[in-house]
C-alpha positions in Angstrom: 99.9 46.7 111.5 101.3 50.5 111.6 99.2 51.3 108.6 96.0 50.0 110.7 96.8 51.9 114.0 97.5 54.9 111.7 93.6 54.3 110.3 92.4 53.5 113.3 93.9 56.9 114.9 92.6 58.5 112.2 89.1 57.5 112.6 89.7 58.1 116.4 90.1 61.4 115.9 87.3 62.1 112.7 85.4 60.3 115.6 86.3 62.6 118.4 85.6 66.0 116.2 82.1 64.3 115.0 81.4 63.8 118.5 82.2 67.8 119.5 80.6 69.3 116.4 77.1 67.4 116.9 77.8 68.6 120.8 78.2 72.0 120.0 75.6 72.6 117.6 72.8 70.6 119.6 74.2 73.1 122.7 74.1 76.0 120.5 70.5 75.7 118.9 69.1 73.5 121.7 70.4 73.1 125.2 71.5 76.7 125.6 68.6 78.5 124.7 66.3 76.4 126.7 68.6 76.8 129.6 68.5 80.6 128.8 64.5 80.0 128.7 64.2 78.4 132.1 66.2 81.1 133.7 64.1 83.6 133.0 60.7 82.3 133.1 62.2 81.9 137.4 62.2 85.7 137.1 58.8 85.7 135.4 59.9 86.3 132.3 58.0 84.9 129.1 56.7 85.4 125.9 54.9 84.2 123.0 55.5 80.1 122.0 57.5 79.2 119.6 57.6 77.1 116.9 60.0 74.2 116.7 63.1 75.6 115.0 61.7 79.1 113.5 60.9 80.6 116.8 58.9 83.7 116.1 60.2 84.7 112.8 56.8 83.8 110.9 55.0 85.7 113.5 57.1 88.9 113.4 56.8 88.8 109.7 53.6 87.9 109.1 52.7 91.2 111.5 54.8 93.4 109.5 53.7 92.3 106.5 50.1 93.0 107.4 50.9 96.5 108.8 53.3 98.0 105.9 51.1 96.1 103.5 48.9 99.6 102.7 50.8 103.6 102.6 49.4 105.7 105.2 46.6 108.0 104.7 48.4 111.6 105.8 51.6 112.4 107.1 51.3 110.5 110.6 54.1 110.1 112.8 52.4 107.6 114.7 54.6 104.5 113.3 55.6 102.2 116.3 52.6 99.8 115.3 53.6 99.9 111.2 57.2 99.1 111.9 57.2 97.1 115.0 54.2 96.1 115.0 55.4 92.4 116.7 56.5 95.0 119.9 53.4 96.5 120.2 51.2 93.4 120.2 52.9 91.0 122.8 54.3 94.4 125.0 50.3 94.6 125.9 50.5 91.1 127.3 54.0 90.1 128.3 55.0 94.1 129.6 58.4 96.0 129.4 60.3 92.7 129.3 59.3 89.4 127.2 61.0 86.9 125.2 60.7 86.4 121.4 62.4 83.5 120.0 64.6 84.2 116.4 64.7 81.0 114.9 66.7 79.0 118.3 68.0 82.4 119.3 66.3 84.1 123.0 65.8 87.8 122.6 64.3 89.6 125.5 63.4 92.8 124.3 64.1 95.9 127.7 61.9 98.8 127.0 62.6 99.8 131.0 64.8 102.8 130.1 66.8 102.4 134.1 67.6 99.0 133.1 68.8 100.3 129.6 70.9 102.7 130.7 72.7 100.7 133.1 73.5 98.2 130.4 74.7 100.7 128.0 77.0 102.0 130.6 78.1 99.4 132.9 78.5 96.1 130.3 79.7 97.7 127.6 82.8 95.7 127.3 80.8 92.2 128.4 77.7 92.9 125.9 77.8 93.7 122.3 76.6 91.9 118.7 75.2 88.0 118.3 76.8 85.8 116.5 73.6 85.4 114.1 74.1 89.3 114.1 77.9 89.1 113.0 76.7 86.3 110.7 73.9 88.2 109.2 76.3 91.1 108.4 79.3 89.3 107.2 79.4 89.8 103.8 78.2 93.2 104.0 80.3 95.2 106.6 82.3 92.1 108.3 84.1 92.2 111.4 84.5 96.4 111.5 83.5 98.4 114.6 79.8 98.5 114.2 80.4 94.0 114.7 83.5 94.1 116.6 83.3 92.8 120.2 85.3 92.8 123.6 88.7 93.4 123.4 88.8 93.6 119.6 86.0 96.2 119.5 88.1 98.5 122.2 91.1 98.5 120.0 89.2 99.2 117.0 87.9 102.1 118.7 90.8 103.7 119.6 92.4 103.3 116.0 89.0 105.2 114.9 88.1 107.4 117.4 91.0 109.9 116.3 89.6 110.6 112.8 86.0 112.4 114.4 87.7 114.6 117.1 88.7 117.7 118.0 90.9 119.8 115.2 90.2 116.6 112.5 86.6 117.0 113.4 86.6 120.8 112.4 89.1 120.3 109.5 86.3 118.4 107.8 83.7 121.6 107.9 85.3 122.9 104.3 84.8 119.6 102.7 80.9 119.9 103.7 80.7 123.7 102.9 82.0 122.3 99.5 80.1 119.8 98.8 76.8 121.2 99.4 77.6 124.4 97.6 77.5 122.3 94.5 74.7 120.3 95.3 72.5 123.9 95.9 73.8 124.8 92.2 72.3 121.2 91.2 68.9 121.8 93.0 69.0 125.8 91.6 69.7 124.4 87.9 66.9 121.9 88.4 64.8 125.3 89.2 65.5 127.2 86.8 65.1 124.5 83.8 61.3 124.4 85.2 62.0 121.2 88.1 61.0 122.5 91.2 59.8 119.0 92.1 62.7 117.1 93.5 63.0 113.4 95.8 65.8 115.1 98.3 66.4 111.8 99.3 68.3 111.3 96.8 70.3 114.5 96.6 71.1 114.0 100.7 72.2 110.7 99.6 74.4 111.5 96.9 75.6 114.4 99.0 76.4 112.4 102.4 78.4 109.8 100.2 80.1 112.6 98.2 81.0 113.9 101.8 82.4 110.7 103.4 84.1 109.8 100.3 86.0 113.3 100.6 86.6 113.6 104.3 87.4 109.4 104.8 89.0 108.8 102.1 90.1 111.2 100.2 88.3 110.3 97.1 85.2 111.5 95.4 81.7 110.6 95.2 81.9 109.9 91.1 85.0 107.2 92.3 82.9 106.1 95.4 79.4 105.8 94.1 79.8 102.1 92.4 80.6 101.1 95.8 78.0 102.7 97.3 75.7 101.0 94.6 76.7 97.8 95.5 77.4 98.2 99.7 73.2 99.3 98.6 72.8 96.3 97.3 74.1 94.1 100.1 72.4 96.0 102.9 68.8 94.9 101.1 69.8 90.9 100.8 70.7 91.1 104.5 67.6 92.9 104.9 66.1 90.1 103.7 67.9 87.4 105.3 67.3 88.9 108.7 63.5 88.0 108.3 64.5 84.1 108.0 65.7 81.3 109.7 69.5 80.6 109.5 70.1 77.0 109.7 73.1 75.3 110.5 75.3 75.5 107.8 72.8 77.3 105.6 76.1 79.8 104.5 77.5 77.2 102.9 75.1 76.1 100.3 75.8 77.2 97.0 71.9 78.7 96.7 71.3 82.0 94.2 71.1 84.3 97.0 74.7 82.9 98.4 76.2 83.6 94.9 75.2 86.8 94.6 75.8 88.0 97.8 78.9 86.5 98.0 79.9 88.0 94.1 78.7 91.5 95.6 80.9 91.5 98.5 83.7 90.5 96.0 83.0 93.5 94.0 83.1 95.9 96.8 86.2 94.3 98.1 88.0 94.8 94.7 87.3 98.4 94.6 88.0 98.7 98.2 91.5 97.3 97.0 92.2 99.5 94.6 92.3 102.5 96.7 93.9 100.6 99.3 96.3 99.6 96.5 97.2 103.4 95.2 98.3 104.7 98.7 100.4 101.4 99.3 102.3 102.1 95.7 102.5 106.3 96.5 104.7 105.3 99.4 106.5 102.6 98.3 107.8 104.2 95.3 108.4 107.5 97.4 105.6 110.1 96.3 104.4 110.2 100.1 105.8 109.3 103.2 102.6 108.2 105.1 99.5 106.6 104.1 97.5 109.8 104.6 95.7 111.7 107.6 92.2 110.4 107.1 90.6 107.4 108.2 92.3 105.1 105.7 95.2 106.6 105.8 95.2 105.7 109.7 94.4 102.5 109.2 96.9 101.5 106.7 99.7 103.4 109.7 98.4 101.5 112.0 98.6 98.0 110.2 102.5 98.6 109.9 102.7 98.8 113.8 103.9 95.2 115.3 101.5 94.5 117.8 102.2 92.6 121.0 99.1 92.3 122.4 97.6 89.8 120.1 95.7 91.9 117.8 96.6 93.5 114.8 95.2 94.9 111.6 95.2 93.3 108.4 93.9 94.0 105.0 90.6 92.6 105.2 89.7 94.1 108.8 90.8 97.7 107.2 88.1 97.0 104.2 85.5 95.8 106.6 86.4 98.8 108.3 86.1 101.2 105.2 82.6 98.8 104.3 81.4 100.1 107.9 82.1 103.9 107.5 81.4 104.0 103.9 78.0 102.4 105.4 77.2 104.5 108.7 78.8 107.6 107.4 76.7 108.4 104.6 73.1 106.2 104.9 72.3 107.0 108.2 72.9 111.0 107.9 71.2 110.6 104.6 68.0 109.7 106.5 68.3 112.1 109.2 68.8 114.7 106.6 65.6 113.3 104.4 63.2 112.8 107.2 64.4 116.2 108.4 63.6 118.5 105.5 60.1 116.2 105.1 59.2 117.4 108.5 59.9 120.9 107.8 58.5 120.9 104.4 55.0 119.2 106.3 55.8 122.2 109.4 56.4 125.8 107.6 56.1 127.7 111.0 59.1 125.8 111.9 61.0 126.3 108.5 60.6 129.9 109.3 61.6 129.7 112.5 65.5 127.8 111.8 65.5 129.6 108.8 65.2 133.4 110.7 67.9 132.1 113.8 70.1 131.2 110.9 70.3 134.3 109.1 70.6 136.1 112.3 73.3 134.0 113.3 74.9 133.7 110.0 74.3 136.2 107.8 73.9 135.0 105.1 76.9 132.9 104.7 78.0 129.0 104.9 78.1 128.4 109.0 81.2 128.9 110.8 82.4 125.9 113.5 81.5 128.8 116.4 78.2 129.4 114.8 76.7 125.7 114.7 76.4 125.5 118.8 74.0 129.0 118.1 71.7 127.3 115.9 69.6 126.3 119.0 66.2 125.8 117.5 67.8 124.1 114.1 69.5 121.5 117.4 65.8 121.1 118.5 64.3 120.3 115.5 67.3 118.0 114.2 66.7 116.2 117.7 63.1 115.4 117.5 63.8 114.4 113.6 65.8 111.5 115.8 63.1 110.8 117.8 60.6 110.4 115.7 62.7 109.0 112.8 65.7 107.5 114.3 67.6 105.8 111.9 68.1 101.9 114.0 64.7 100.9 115.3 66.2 99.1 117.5 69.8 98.5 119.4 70.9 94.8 120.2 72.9 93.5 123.0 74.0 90.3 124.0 75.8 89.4 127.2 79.0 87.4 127.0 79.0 86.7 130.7 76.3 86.3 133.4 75.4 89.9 134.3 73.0 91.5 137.2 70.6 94.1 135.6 68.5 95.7 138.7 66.3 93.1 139.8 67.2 90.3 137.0 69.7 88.0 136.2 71.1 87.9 132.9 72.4 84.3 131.8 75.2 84.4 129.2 73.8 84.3 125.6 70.6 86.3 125.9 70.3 88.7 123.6 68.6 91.9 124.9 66.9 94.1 122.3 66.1 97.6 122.6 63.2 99.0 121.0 64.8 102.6 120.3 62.0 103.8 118.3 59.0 102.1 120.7 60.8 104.2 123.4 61.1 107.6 121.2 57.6 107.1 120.8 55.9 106.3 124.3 53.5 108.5 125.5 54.4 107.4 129.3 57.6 109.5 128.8 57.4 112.1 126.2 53.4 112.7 127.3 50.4 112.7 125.1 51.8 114.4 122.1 54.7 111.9 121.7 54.0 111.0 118.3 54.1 114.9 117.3 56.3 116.8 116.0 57.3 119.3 118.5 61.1 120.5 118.5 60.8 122.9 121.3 60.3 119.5 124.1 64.0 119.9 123.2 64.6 123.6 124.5 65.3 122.0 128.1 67.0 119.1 129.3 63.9 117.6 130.8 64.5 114.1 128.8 67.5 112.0 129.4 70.1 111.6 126.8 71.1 107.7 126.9 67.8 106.7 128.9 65.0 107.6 126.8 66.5 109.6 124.0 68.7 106.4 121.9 69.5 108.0 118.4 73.4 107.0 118.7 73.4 104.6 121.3 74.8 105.5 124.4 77.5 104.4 127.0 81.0 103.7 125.4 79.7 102.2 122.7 78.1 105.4 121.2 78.3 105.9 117.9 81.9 107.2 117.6 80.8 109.5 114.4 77.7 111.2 115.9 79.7 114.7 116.4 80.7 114.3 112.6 77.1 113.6 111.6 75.4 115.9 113.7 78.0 118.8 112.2 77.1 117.3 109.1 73.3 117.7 109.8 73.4 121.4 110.5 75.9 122.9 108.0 73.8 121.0 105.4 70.1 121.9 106.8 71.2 125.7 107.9 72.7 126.1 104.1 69.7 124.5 102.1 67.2 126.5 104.2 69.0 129.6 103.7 69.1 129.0 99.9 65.0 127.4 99.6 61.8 127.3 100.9 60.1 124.3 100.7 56.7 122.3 101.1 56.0 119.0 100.6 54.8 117.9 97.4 51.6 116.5 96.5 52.7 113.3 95.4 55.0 112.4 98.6 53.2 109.0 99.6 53.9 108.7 103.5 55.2 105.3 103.9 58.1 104.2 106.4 59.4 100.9 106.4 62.7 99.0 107.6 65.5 97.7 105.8 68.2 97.7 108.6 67.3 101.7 108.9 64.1 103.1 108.7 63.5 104.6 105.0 61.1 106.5 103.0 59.8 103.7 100.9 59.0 106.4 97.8 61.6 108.4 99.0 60.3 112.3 99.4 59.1 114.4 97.1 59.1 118.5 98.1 58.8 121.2 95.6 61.3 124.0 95.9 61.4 127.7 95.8 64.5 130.1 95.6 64.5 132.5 98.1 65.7 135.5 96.1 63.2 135.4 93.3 
């Protein structure tokens, strides 16, 4: 008798959780997006129809695949209907506000840059990443800032912040003087043997990682670059499973690509340990009484804290954490860098512009913390590089509780979608020439920083490294410039595409020429 009332508990209770699992995933892939749905089509909100299960997902793709099937002709900055090609199709029907369907998940995509900016500043602690988003990114940079949400993301933040302000900020200008002194002996080697043809993509790359591997983590880029090869490696399978329905459940089969992905994040996490590893043993054993004053070193203090509130760090959040920075910290100033030097190697009347304000200014010599804020027309062009080329094409939102966004309601569990680089590029606020390149729109403060110019976000969820990139940016820029001419080479094949950033699909090729010979 007891051993039947125990079975029969038992099955009770297998019963119950059956019962709430088929509940919660009907709710979450059914009943809450059409709920979501009906709201907004009441506010007149709609889009294209989608297909049972996969949404819009074959549509987007099928549209991108069409548009970056063929290079473009010329150098044409004109890229809004190559990359997002889905946006600029069903904006012409549907307007500044419409609904695309990602597999069961509602997006609205918000290109009404009031409406934007009152999200970015007003819900910044209700809104932040999807959990398809956080699912997406799992193996590749985890639960870190850049996926953090709520109360979790605000703590995180104020570990984090520290590392990219004031005196720490300035302390890192050496290690970037540094670095790119030897990479200027590379390029002037590469010269001299007869190379002046050179893809600076991957010098900005190697340089940017050699940079945040210094300044970050107190290691080099020769220690840092496996993981950078593999954290490369990750970012392109996520790449890919962004473009694909997630089923329920689908993480857990044991297919090829969840093997690999899951062997490269094992990979990375090994490494990731071993540094962790080193400082743990050099103060354990007594060689060092902290952890270290850069990021990781702040990270591994702050885990030995006893927390009250509920949160605390712990190994993996500290390598998800390193993933992130070792992620944002080098790939996206890589690009800004690249796209950079390929618009002034395609603009020489602006080449010799920066380059004359930054001999003027510097004389000759590496810039000086007090100098960079006097490179005003190297600021100008750097800011329409982020314009035209920002490095996220778009910036996602979703609201954790029922908000009021001017005139609409926003039901918990929308996702809204800005189209950062639709809006860099519209012609309704930057005028006829937006898809120019014209740095000196950026000599006044006629456009609005967090409304229509997005490169970092805006609100208190910025980027919280953009004063270290931008720093970054100009030391880097002011010193190659002051070393080189360049043009842009003959064989550079014009051809932006997406993978999580926007890239250089060739990367770019520009032929180089000392300035002293």
């Amino acid at each position: 008798m007891v051993l039947q009332a125990v079975l029969a508990a038992v099955l009770v209770i297998c019963v119950t959780m059956l019962i709430k699992v088929t509940y919660e995933t009907v709710s979450c892939y059914w009943l809450t997006p059409r709920r979501i749905k009906k709201v907004m089509e009441k506010q007149g909100v709609r889009g294209p129809k989608p297909r049972f299960l996969v949404g819009n997902i074959l549509d987007m793709a099928s549209l991108v695949a069409k548009s970056t099937s063929q290079d473009m002709e010329s150098i044409n900055h004109d890229i809004v209907g190559r990359l997002l090609p889905h946006y600029l199709a069903w904006s012409k029907i549907y307007g500044k506000r419409f609904i695309m369907w990602n597999g069961t998940e509602p997006r609205m995509c918000l290109s009404e840059t009031d409406l934007i900016k009152e999200l970015l500043s007003k819900y910044s602690t209700i809104s932040g990443k999807s959990w398809q988003q956080q699912q997406g990114s799992k193996h590749f940079i985890g639960r870190g800032l850049l996926m953090a949400n709520g109360d979790d993301w605000c703590r995180q933040r104020h570990i984090v912040a520290p590392a990219f302000m004031g005196d720490k900020l300035k302390s890192y200008a050496g290690y970037m003087v540094e670095c790119t002194k030897e990479m200027l002996q590379t390029l002037q080697k590469e010269v001299d043997l007869g190379q002046n043809e050179v893809k600076i993509d991957e010098y900005m790359s190697r340089l940017t990682a050699d940079i945040i591997s210094r300044t970050e983590f107190d290691s080099n880029y020769e220690k840092g670059k496996q993981i950078f090869r593999l954290l490369t490696l990750l970012q392109q399978l996520c790449a890919q499973a962004s473009r694909h329905l997630c089923l329920p459940g689908s993480r857990f089969f044991p297919s090829k690509y969840n093997r690999e992905i899951k062997s490269l994040k094992m990979e990375v996490e090994t490494l990731l340990m071993e540094i962790i590893q080193s400082r743990k043993d050099c103060v354990e054993i007594g060689r060092s009484n902290s952890y270290g004053n850069d990021l990781l070193g702040l990270l591994l203090n702050e885990m030995q804290k006893k927390k009250g509130n509920g949160f605390s760090l712990n190994l993996q959040l500290i390598m998800d954490e390193c993933k992130t920075f070792f992620f944002a910290g080098h790939e996206t100033t890589a690009l800004l860098l690249t796209w950079t030097v390929m618009l002034l190697a395609s603009n020489p009347s602006w080449q010799d512009k920066v380059r004359a304000q930054v001999k003027e200014v510097c004389g000759g010599c590496p810039p000086s913390m007090d100098q960079l804020s006097k490179l005003t027309v190297l600021n100008m062009v750097i800011n329409e590089s982020l314009r035209l080329y920002p490095p996220a094409s778009v910036l996602p939102r979703m609201a954790f509780e029922d908000i009021k966004l001017g005139d609409l309601h926003i039901p918990k569990g929308l996702s809204i979608w800005i189209p950062v680089l639709a809006i860099h590029h519209s012609e309704e606020i930057w005028g006829e020439d937006a898809n120019e390149f014209k740095p000196d729109r950026f000599a006044s403060k006629s456009f609005a920083p967090g409304r229509h110019f997005l490169p970092f976000a805006a609100g208190p969820r910025n980027c919280v490294g953009q004063s270290f990139a931008l720093m970054e940016a100009k030391i880097i820029l002011a010193m190659l410039i002051s070393k080189f001419s360049f043009t842009i080479s003959e064989n550079y094949r014009h051809a932006p595409v997406i993978v999580l950033t926007i890239k250089p699909k060739y990367g770019v090729q520009i032929r180089l020429k000392p300035l002293d010979s």
